[in-house]
N, C-alpha and C positions, 0 to 999 in steps of 0.2 A: 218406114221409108218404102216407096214404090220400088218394086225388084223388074229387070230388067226381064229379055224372056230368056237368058237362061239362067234366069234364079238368082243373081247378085246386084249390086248395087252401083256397077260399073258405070249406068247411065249418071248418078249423084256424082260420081269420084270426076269421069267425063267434064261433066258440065261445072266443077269446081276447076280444074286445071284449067281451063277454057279464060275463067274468070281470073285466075293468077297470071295468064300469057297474056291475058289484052290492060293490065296495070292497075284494073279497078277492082279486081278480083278480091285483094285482101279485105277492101272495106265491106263488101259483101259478106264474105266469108265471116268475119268478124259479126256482122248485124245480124248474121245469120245465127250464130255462136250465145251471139249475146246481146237481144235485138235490145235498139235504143228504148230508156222510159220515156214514153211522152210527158209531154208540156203539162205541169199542172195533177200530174197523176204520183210525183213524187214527193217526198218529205218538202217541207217548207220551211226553212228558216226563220224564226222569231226576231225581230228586229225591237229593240228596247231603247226606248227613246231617251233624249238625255237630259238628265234633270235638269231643269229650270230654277238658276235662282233669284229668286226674289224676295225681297224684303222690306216692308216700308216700318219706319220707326221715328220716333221723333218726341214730342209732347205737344199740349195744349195749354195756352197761356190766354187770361185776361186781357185784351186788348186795350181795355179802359183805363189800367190800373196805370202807376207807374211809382214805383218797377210792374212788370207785368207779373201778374201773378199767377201759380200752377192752375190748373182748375181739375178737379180730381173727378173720376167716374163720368169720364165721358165717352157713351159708345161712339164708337165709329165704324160707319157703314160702308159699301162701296156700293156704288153706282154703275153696275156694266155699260159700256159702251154704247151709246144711243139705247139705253134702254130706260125703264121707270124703276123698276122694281130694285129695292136694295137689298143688299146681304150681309149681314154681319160680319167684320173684321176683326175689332178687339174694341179693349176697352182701357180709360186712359187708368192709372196705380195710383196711389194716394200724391205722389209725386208731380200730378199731371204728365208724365211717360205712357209712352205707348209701345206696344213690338210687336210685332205681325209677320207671318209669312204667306207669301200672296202665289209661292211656286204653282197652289193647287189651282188658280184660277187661269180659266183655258184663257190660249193668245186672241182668240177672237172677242173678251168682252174689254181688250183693253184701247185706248186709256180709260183706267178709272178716275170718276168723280167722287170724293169722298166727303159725305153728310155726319154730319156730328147732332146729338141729340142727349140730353140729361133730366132725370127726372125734377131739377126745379125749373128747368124752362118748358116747363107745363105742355108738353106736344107738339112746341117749338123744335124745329131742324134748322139748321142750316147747309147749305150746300158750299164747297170750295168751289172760285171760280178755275181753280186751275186744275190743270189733270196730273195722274200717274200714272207714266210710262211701261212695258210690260217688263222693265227692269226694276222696276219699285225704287225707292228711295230711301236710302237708309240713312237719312238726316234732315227731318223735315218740322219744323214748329209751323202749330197750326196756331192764329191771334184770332180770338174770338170776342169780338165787340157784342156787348149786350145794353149798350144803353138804349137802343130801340126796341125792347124786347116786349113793353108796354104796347106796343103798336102793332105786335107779330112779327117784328125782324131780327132775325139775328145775323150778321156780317161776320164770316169769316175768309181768313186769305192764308196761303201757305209762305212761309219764309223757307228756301233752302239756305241750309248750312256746307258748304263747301268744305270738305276733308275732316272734321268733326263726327264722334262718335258718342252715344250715350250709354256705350255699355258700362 
């Protein structure tokens, strides 16, 4: 600290009273004490985002049949949102059931379109005309028409099931 010219620190002591008598003093005194951290120069809180839940679940039926029947071992893809490219989901149990959880796929590729494909429709896909929500759907049969399959078509469409589960 600068000493005054006889030797003490009177000018400091001075000009702190100065600041206590005109009311603004204390915050000075204080910044002075214990100057503020700047913006950005301190600890930053981690923000953890909140999990997402999503789930699509359902099965896969022959659309042709009747009764309709399971159809086992059928991947299913999703389609991101205006894109080409699919990604693997799951795949149907001997049951024709399916269960998936969709929480890892980001909010931006949704709605998904979802392609079904089996090693006896030979490289055949089909794509649903409908989509899935970024809340997924946890009761959904998918009816998969093959009787054009000769042609390169395969038809499929989603049924939701309202308040129904397959666990």
């Amino acid at each position: 600290m600068p000493r005054d010219s006889n030797g003490g620190t009177s000018g400091l002591i001075r000009t702190v009273i100065v600041l206590l008598a005109t009311g603004g003093g204390i915050l000075a005194l204080l910044n002075y004490i214990h100057p503020p951290v700047p913006v950005g120069s301190g600890p930053t809180a981690t923000v953890t985002p909140t999990p997402r839940d999503c789930k699509i679940e359902g099965a896969v039926y022959q659309d042709d049949t009747d009764p309709k029947q399971p159809i086992p071992n059928v991947k299913i893809h999703y389609i991101p949102n205006q894109q080409n490219a699919r990604v693997y989901l799951t795949m149907t149990g001997p049951s024709g059931k399916f269960r998936s959880d969709c929480a890892h796929i980001s909010s931006k590729d949704f709605p998904l379109t979802l392609e079904l494909s089996s090693p006896p429709w030979q490289g055949i896909t089909s794509k649903t005309g409908e989509t899935e929500p970024e809340t997924g759907n946890p009761n959904i049969n998918i009816y998969v028409s093959l009787k054009d399959i000769d042609n390169g078509i395969i038809r499929s469409r989603i049924s939701r099931m309202a308040g129904m589960s397959l666990r």
